[in-house]
C-alpha positions, 0 to 999 in steps of 0.5 A, a space after each residue: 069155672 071154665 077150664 077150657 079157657 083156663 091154662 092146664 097145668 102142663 101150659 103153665 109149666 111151659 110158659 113159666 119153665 122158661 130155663 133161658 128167661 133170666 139168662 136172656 137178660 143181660 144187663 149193659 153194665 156188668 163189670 168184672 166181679 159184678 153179679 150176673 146173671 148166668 150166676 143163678 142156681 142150677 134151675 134143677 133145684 128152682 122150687 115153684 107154686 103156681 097160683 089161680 088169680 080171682 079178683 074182687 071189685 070194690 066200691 067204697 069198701 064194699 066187695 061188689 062182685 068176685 069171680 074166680 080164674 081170671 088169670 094165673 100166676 107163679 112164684 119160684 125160690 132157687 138158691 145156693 151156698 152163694 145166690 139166692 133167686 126168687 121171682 113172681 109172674 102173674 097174668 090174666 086171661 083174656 076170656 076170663 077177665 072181659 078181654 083185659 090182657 095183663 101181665 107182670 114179672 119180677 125177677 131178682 137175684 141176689 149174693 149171699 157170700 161172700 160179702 158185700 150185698 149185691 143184687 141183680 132185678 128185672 121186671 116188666 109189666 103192662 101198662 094199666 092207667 085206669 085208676 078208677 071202676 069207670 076207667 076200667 069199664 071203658 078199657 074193657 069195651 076197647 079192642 086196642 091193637 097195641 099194648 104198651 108195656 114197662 121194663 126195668 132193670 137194675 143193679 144195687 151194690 154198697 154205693 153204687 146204684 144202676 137203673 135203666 127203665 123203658 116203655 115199649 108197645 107191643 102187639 095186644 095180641 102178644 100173651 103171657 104164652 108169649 113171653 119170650 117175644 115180650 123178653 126180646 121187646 123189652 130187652 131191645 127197648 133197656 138197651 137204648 134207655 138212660 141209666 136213671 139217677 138215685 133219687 137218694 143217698 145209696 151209700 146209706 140204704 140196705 142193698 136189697 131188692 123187694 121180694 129180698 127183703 120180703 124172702 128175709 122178714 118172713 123167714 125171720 119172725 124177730 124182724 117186723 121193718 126193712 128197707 129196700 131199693 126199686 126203681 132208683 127208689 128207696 122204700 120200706 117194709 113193714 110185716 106183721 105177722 099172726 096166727 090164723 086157724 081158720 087157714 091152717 084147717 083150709 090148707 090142710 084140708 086141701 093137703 098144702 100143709 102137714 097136720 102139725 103144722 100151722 099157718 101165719 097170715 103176714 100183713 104187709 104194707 109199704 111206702 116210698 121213704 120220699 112220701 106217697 101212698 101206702 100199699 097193703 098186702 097180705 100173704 099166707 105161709 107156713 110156719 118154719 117152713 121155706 115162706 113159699 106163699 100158699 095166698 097171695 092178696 093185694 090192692 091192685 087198684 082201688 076199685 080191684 082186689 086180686 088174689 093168687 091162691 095156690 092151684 095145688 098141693 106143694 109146689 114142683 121140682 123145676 127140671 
Protein backbone atom coordinates (compact mmCIF):
# COMPACT_ATOMS: atom_id res chain seq x y z
CA UNK A 1 0.00 0.00 0.00
CA UNK A 2 1.11 3.52 -0.49
CA UNK A 3 1.38 5.38 2.69
CA UNK A 4 2.10 8.65 1.54
CA UNK A 5 -1.20 8.65 0.03
CA UNK A 6 -3.02 7.04 3.06
CA UNK A 7 -4.08 9.35 6.25
CA UNK A 8 -1.50 9.08 9.18
CA UNK A 9 -3.10 8.47 12.10
CA UNK A 10 -2.45 11.59 13.75
CA UNK A 11 -4.48 13.22 10.29
CA UNK A 12 -7.23 10.65 11.05
CA UNK A 13 -7.25 11.91 14.78
CA UNK A 14 -7.82 15.26 13.24
CA UNK A 15 -10.45 14.97 10.91
CA UNK A 16 -12.55 12.69 13.15
CA UNK A 17 -11.58 14.70 16.82
CA UNK A 18 -13.64 17.27 15.78
CA UNK A 19 -15.17 18.14 19.82
CA UNK A 20 -17.75 20.90 18.10
CA UNK A 21 -18.98 18.46 15.19
CA UNK A 22 -22.08 17.49 16.98
CA UNK A 23 -22.40 20.52 18.92
CA UNK A 24 -22.56 22.57 15.13
CA UNK A 25 -25.59 20.88 14.66
CA UNK A 26 -28.71 22.36 15.95
CA UNK A 27 -31.56 21.23 15.09
CA UNK A 28 -34.74 24.12 14.39
CA UNK A 29 -37.16 22.13 16.27
CA UNK A 30 -36.07 21.91 19.82
CA UNK A 31 -38.74 22.28 22.40
CA UNK A 32 -37.85 22.88 26.13
CA UNK A 33 -37.20 19.40 27.58
CA UNK A 34 -36.60 17.93 24.04
CA UNK A 35 -33.02 16.04 23.58
CA UNK A 36 -30.02 18.10 22.10
CA UNK A 37 -27.23 18.22 21.29
CA UNK A 38 -25.06 19.91 23.96
CA UNK A 39 -26.42 16.86 25.86
CA UNK A 40 -23.63 14.37 24.57
CA UNK A 41 -21.01 13.07 26.84
CA UNK A 42 -18.29 14.46 28.06
CA UNK A 43 -15.87 13.84 24.62
CA UNK A 44 -13.26 12.71 27.24
CA UNK A 45 -14.74 9.51 27.95
CA UNK A 46 -15.71 8.98 23.69
CA UNK A 47 -13.93 5.68 22.76
CA UNK A 48 -12.93 5.54 19.27
CA UNK A 49 -11.65 2.59 16.45
CA UNK A 50 -10.39 3.68 13.49
CA UNK A 51 -10.86 1.34 10.25
CA UNK A 52 -8.53 0.88 6.92
CA UNK A 53 -11.24 0.74 3.93
CA UNK A 54 -10.37 -2.17 1.12
CA UNK A 55 -12.98 -2.70 -1.64
CA UNK A 56 -13.91 -5.64 -3.56
CA UNK A 57 -15.61 -5.39 -7.00
CA UNK A 58 -17.97 -8.27 -7.93
CA UNK A 59 -19.30 -9.55 -11.05
CA UNK A 60 -22.12 -12.08 -10.71
CA UNK A 61 -21.04 -13.12 -7.40
CA UNK A 62 -17.73 -13.47 -8.34
CA UNK A 63 -14.86 -11.08 -6.71
CA UNK A 64 -12.86 -9.77 -9.61
CA UNK A 65 -10.46 -7.52 -8.04
CA UNK A 66 -9.74 -6.45 -4.43
CA UNK A 67 -7.42 -3.68 -3.29
CA UNK A 68 -6.68 -2.50 0.06
CA UNK A 69 -6.54 1.62 1.77
CA UNK A 70 -8.92 2.93 -0.69
CA UNK A 71 -10.18 5.04 2.28
CA UNK A 72 -10.86 5.17 5.87
CA UNK A 73 -13.19 5.20 8.54
CA UNK A 74 -14.20 5.62 12.00
CA UNK A 75 -16.55 4.71 14.66
CA UNK A 76 -17.02 6.38 18.23
CA UNK A 77 -19.13 5.02 21.41
CA UNK A 78 -19.66 7.75 24.25
CA UNK A 79 -22.19 7.50 26.79
CA UNK A 80 -23.28 8.43 30.24
CA UNK A 81 -25.69 7.54 33.12
CA UNK A 82 -28.33 9.45 30.75
CA UNK A 83 -27.20 9.42 27.07
CA UNK A 84 -25.71 7.31 24.68
CA UNK A 85 -23.82 8.76 21.47
CA UNK A 86 -22.37 6.51 18.56
CA UNK A 87 -21.44 7.64 15.60
CA UNK A 88 -19.81 6.17 12.12
CA UNK A 89 -17.56 8.06 9.57
CA UNK A 90 -16.13 6.33 6.39
CA UNK A 91 -14.46 8.11 3.20
CA UNK A 92 -12.26 7.51 0.31
CA UNK A 93 -9.29 8.74 -0.89
CA UNK A 94 -9.04 10.11 -4.09
CA UNK A 95 -5.39 8.68 -4.88
CA UNK A 96 -6.45 5.17 -3.84
CA UNK A 97 -9.73 4.74 -5.18
CA UNK A 98 -9.19 6.09 -9.11
CA UNK A 99 -9.98 9.72 -8.12
CA UNK A 100 -13.59 8.74 -6.62
CA UNK A 101 -14.19 11.31 -3.38
CA UNK A 102 -16.55 9.90 -1.13
CA UNK A 103 -17.72 10.48 2.30
CA UNK A 104 -20.39 9.36 4.77
CA UNK A 105 -21.37 10.34 8.46
CA UNK A 106 -23.71 9.17 10.83
CA UNK A 107 -24.21 10.58 14.07
CA UNK A 108 -26.92 9.45 16.65
CA UNK A 109 -27.65 10.56 20.30
CA UNK A 110 -30.04 8.97 22.15
CA UNK A 111 -31.66 9.14 26.10
CA UNK A 112 -31.58 6.45 28.51
CA UNK A 113 -33.20 7.66 31.53
CA UNK A 114 -35.21 9.05 32.43
CA UNK A 115 -37.86 7.62 30.60
CA UNK A 116 -39.53 8.28 27.64
CA UNK A 117 -37.18 7.13 24.41
CA UNK A 118 -35.82 9.86 22.66
CA UNK A 119 -33.56 10.16 20.16
CA UNK A 120 -31.47 12.87 18.04
CA UNK A 121 -29.57 11.65 14.20
CA UNK A 122 -27.54 13.59 11.71
CA UNK A 123 -26.27 12.50 8.66
CA UNK A 124 -24.82 13.31 5.66
CA UNK A 125 -23.24 11.81 2.58
CA UNK A 126 -22.36 11.95 -0.83
CA UNK A 127 -24.33 11.33 -3.79
CA UNK A 128 -23.59 8.04 -5.57
CA UNK A 129 -26.10 7.25 -8.36
CA UNK A 130 -24.07 4.65 -10.26
CA UNK A 131 -25.74 1.46 -9.89
CA UNK A 132 -23.95 -0.42 -11.99
CA UNK A 133 -19.45 -1.88 -12.80
CA UNK A 134 -20.35 0.27 -15.93
CA UNK A 135 -21.65 3.45 -14.22
CA UNK A 136 -18.84 3.48 -12.07
CA UNK A 137 -16.18 3.15 -14.62
CA UNK A 138 -17.59 6.07 -16.25
CA UNK A 139 -17.60 8.25 -13.14
CA UNK A 140 -14.06 7.50 -12.54
CA UNK A 141 -12.85 9.24 -15.90
CA UNK A 142 -15.11 12.46 -15.07
CA UNK A 143 -13.15 15.44 -13.48
CA UNK A 144 -16.46 16.86 -12.09
CA UNK A 145 -16.11 20.25 -10.42
CA UNK A 146 -18.96 19.80 -8.30
CA UNK A 147 -20.27 17.02 -6.02
CA UNK A 148 -23.42 16.76 -4.68
CA UNK A 149 -24.35 15.69 -1.33
CA UNK A 150 -27.11 14.59 1.04
CA UNK A 151 -28.00 15.85 4.68
CA UNK A 152 -30.26 14.83 7.17
CA UNK A 153 -31.42 15.38 10.30
CA UNK A 154 -34.10 14.12 12.91
CA UNK A 155 -35.75 13.76 15.82
CA UNK A 156 -38.04 10.47 17.37
CA UNK A 157 -39.77 10.74 20.63
CA UNK A 158 -43.08 8.26 21.60
CA UNK A 159 -45.59 10.07 18.84
CA UNK A 160 -44.01 12.53 17.55
CA UNK A 161 -41.41 12.22 14.47
CA UNK A 162 -39.22 15.07 12.78
CA UNK A 163 -37.21 14.83 9.64
CA UNK A 164 -35.81 17.34 7.44
CA UNK A 165 -33.60 16.24 4.43
CA UNK A 166 -31.79 18.19 1.99
CA UNK A 167 -29.47 18.18 -1.21
CA UNK A 168 -26.60 20.58 -1.61
CA UNK A 169 -23.51 20.69 -4.21
CA UNK A 170 -20.33 21.49 -2.95
CA UNK A 171 -17.07 21.68 -4.50
CA UNK A 172 -15.36 18.32 -5.54
CA UNK A 173 -12.56 19.46 -4.11
CA UNK A 174 -14.07 19.55 -0.65
CA UNK A 175 -12.56 16.17 1.46
CA UNK A 176 -13.30 14.31 4.61
CA UNK A 177 -10.26 16.96 5.85
CA UNK A 178 -12.65 19.27 5.26
CA UNK A 179 -15.70 18.37 7.16
CA UNK A 180 -16.05 21.12 8.87
CA UNK A 181 -16.82 23.33 5.71
CA UNK A 182 -19.02 20.24 4.64
CA UNK A 183 -21.07 20.62 8.22
CA UNK A 184 -21.73 24.27 7.49
CA UNK A 185 -23.15 23.56 3.68
CA UNK A 186 -25.12 21.06 5.03
CA UNK A 187 -26.60 22.69 8.06
CA UNK A 188 -27.38 25.89 5.63
CA UNK A 189 -29.18 23.62 3.34
CA UNK A 190 -31.52 21.61 6.56
CA UNK A 191 -32.40 24.99 7.46
CA UNK A 192 -34.49 26.01 4.68
CA UNK A 193 -36.00 22.26 3.94
CA UNK A 194 -39.40 20.95 4.75
CA UNK A 195 -40.10 18.77 7.92
CA UNK A 196 -40.83 15.44 6.07
CA UNK A 197 -43.92 13.79 7.02
CA UNK A 198 -44.04 10.00 8.52
CA UNK A 199 -44.33 7.63 6.06
CA UNK A 200 -46.02 5.33 9.04
CA UNK A 201 -47.75 5.37 12.26
CA UNK A 202 -45.08 6.62 14.70
CA UNK A 203 -47.10 6.02 17.84
CA UNK A 204 -46.61 2.20 16.99
CA UNK A 205 -42.88 1.86 16.45
CA UNK A 206 -39.82 1.59 18.73
CA UNK A 207 -38.01 5.07 19.30
CA UNK A 208 -34.87 4.00 17.99
CA UNK A 209 -32.42 5.11 15.49
CA UNK A 210 -30.00 2.62 13.15
CA UNK A 211 -26.80 2.21 14.82
CA UNK A 212 -29.23 2.26 18.28
CA UNK A 213 -30.90 -0.75 17.66
CA UNK A 214 -27.64 -2.17 16.13
CA UNK A 215 -25.48 -1.00 19.78
CA UNK A 216 -28.87 -2.99 21.68
CA UNK A 217 -28.90 -6.40 19.81
CA UNK A 218 -25.22 -6.97 19.73
CA UNK A 219 -24.96 -6.33 23.50
CA UNK A 220 -27.93 -8.63 23.79
CA UNK A 221 -27.39 -11.85 22.52
CA UNK A 222 -31.10 -13.25 23.56
CA UNK A 223 -32.34 -10.70 20.93
CA UNK A 224 -32.12 -11.41 17.17
CA UNK A 225 -34.97 -8.85 15.50
CA UNK A 226 -35.76 -4.99 16.06
CA UNK A 227 -37.22 -1.96 14.74
CA UNK A 228 -35.95 1.32 13.84
CA UNK A 229 -36.65 4.71 12.34
CA UNK A 230 -34.56 6.66 9.39
CA UNK A 231 -35.67 9.08 7.28
CA UNK A 232 -39.28 9.26 8.23
CA UNK A 233 -39.05 5.38 7.50
CA UNK A 234 -39.54 2.47 9.72
CA UNK A 235 -37.43 -0.57 9.31
CA UNK A 236 -36.24 -3.76 10.65
CA UNK A 237 -33.34 -5.51 12.09
CA UNK A 238 -32.42 -8.89 11.97
CA UNK A 239 -28.85 -10.28 13.62
CA UNK A 240 -27.38 -13.39 13.81
CA UNK A 241 -24.84 -14.13 15.52
CA UNK A 242 -22.00 -17.18 15.34
CA UNK A 243 -18.62 -18.11 16.59
CA UNK A 244 -15.71 -17.58 14.42
CA UNK A 245 -12.36 -19.08 15.20
CA UNK A 246 -10.62 -18.31 12.45
CA UNK A 247 -11.30 -14.34 13.61
CA UNK A 248 -10.57 -14.99 16.98
CA UNK A 249 -6.93 -16.29 16.06
CA UNK A 250 -6.73 -13.26 13.45
CA UNK A 251 -7.58 -10.79 16.01
CA UNK A 252 -5.48 -12.16 18.49
CA UNK A 253 -2.65 -12.39 16.30
CA UNK A 254 -2.63 -8.73 15.64
CA UNK A 255 -3.41 -7.97 19.60
CA UNK A 256 -7.03 -6.43 19.13
CA UNK A 257 -8.50 -9.19 21.74
CA UNK A 258 -7.13 -10.83 25.07
CA UNK A 259 -6.32 -14.60 24.59
CA UNK A 260 -9.63 -15.76 26.60
CA UNK A 261 -11.51 -13.98 24.57
CA UNK A 262 -13.51 -15.00 21.64
CA UNK A 263 -14.64 -13.44 18.48
CA UNK A 264 -18.61 -13.34 17.08
CA UNK A 265 -19.33 -12.74 13.38
CA UNK A 266 -22.97 -11.09 13.50
CA UNK A 267 -24.75 -11.28 10.35
CA UNK A 268 -27.01 -8.39 9.83
CA UNK A 269 -29.50 -7.68 7.27
CA UNK A 270 -32.40 -5.03 6.98
CA UNK A 271 -35.61 -3.92 5.11
CA UNK A 272 -37.81 -1.05 4.96
CA UNK A 273 -41.29 -2.46 6.68
CA UNK A 274 -43.16 -0.52 3.44
CA UNK A 275 -41.18 -3.32 0.87
CA UNK A 276 -37.97 -2.76 -0.99
CA UNK A 277 -34.68 -4.49 -1.30
CA UNK A 278 -33.00 -6.17 1.49
CA UNK A 279 -29.43 -5.06 2.59
CA UNK A 280 -26.80 -7.61 4.31
CA UNK A 281 -24.12 -6.59 6.57
CA UNK A 282 -21.66 -8.24 8.42
CA UNK A 283 -19.75 -7.09 11.61
CA UNK A 284 -16.79 -8.82 13.99
CA UNK A 285 -16.80 -8.17 17.56
CA UNK A 286 -15.78 -9.21 20.92
CA UNK A 287 -17.62 -11.29 23.03
CA UNK A 288 -18.88 -9.75 26.29
CA UNK A 289 -17.28 -6.75 25.44
CA UNK A 290 -18.36 -2.96 24.39
CA UNK A 291 -19.68 -4.32 20.62
CA UNK A 292 -16.94 -1.93 19.42
CA UNK A 293 -16.41 -3.64 15.70
CA UNK A 294 -13.14 -5.04 14.94
CA UNK A 295 -14.70 -5.45 10.85
CA UNK A 296 -16.92 -4.09 9.21
CA UNK A 297 -18.39 -5.56 5.53
CA UNK A 298 -20.94 -4.53 3.45
CA UNK A 299 -23.01 -4.56 -0.04
CA UNK A 300 -22.11 -0.86 -0.73
CA UNK A 301 -23.42 -1.31 -4.55
CA UNK A 302 -23.97 -4.51 -6.37
CA UNK A 303 -21.00 -4.67 -8.13
CA UNK A 304 -18.95 -3.06 -4.79
CA UNK A 305 -18.04 -4.66 -1.65
CA UNK A 306 -16.37 -2.26 1.10
CA UNK A 307 -14.61 -3.54 4.10
CA UNK A 308 -13.42 -1.19 7.19
CA UNK A 309 -11.37 -3.37 9.28
CA UNK A 310 -9.62 -1.99 12.10
CA UNK A 311 -6.25 0.02 11.69
CA UNK A 312 -4.82 -0.89 15.05
CA UNK A 313 -5.05 -2.57 18.62
CA UNK A 314 -8.18 -1.33 20.70
CA UNK A 315 -9.09 1.80 20.09
CA UNK A 316 -8.25 5.55 21.51
CA UNK A 317 -9.36 7.57 24.61
CA UNK A 318 -11.01 10.84 22.86
CA UNK A 319 -9.35 14.07 24.52
Amino acid sequence: MNSSAFPSRRALCRIFGLAGLARTLRLPLGATGQLRWDAQPDSRTAFTRFYRADAQVILLSVPLLRRQGVGAGSATWSENDSVRLLDFTGYSVPERAAGLNRFGLIRELSRKHPEPAESIYFGLMTASPEESAAEARNALHKQAREQIYTAIEGRIAPGDLETVTSRFTASASLSAARTAELLALARQALSRAPRRAPEFNPGRALQRTFLQALADLLQDPTQSHTQYIYNARLYSLWLRRYADPKATAFFRGKGQVPEHSKVIRAEGRLRREAGGKETSFQVWVEEGARPMPMRIEYQAKPYLRLTFEAEAAGGRQAG
